[in-house]
C-alpha positions as CSV (number, residue, x, y, z in Angstrom):
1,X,-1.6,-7.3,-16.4
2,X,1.7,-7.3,-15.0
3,X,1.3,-4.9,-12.4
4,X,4.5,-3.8,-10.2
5,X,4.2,-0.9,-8.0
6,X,0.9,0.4,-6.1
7,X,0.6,3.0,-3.6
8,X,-2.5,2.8,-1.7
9,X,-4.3,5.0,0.9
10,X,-4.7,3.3,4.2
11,X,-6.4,4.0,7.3
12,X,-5.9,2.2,10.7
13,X,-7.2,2.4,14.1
14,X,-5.2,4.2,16.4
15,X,-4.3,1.5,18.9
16,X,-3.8,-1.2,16.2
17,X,-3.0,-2.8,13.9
18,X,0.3,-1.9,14.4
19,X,2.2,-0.8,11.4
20,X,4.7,-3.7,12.0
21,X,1.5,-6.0,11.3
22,X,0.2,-4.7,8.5
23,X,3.7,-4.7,7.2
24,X,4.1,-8.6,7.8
25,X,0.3,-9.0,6.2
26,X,1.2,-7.4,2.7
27,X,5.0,-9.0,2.7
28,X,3.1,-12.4,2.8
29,X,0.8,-11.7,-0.7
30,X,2.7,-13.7,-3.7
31,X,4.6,-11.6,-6.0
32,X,5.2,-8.0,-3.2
33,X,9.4,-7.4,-3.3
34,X,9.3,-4.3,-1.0
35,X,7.1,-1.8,0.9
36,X,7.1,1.5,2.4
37,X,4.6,2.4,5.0
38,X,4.8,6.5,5.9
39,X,2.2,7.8,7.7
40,X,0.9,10.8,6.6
41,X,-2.1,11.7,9.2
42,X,-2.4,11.4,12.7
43,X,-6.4,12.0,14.5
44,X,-7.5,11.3,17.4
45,X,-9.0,8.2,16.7
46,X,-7.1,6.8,13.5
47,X,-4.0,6.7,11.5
48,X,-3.9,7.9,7.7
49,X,-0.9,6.5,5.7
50,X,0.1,6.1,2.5
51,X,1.4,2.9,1.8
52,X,3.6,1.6,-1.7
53,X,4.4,-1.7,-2.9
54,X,6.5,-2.9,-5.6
55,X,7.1,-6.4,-6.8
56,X,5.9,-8.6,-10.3
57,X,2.3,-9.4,-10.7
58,X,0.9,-8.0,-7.8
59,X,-2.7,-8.9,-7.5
60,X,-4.5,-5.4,-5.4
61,X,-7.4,-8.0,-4.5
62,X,-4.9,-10.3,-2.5
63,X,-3.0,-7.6,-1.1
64,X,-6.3,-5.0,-0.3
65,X,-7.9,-8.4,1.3
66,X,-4.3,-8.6,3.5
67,X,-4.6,-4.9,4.8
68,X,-7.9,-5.0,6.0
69,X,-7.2,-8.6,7.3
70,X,-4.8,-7.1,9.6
71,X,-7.3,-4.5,10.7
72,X,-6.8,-1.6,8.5
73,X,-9.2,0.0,5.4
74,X,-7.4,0.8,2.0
75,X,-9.6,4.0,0.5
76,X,-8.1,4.2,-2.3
77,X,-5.2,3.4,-5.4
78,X,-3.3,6.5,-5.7
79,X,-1.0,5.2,-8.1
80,X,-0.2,2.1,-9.8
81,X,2.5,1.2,-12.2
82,X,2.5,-1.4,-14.7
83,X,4.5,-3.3,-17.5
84,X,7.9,-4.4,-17.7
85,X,9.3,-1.8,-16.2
86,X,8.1,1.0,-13.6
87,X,8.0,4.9,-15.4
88,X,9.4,7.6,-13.2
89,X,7.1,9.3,-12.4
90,X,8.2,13.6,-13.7
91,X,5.6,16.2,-11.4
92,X,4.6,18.9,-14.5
93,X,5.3,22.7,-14.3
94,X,2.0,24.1,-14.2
């Protein structure tokens, strides 16, 4: 399966990795064209953050064994995108 954008929930240590690292860690799995890491919790102890990839056949083994390589936990896939080509994604009028 093809598989071209993830976006994954990651948690990290507070005083490292840094996100510069973890960055670095998932730009060196085969087949990842771009990231975005936003952090989207801060505690006292660790950082939550939200973190998407895009690229061709990206393999979430490699890059979930990269992240926590570099010192961080993925928790989960919150979305993942595959094919030949990436469907908006539309939020639904409830």
């Amino acid at each position: 399966m093809n598989i071209r954008r993830l976006v994954l929930d990651v948690d990290k240590a507070m005083a490292r990795p840094s996100l510069v690292a973890i960055a670095e860690a998932i730009s060196a799995v085969p087949g990842t064209a771009a990231l975005n890491i936003t952090v989207t919790e801060i505690d006292v102890e660790t950082v939550g953050m939200d973190i998407a990839i895009e690229g061709q056949d990206l393999d979430y083994d490699a890059l979930a064994k990269a992240i926590e390589g570099a010192g961080a936990v993925v928790h989960s896939i919150d979305e993942l995108a595959a094919g030949d080509r990436v469907v908006p994604y539309v939020p639904r009028a409830r």
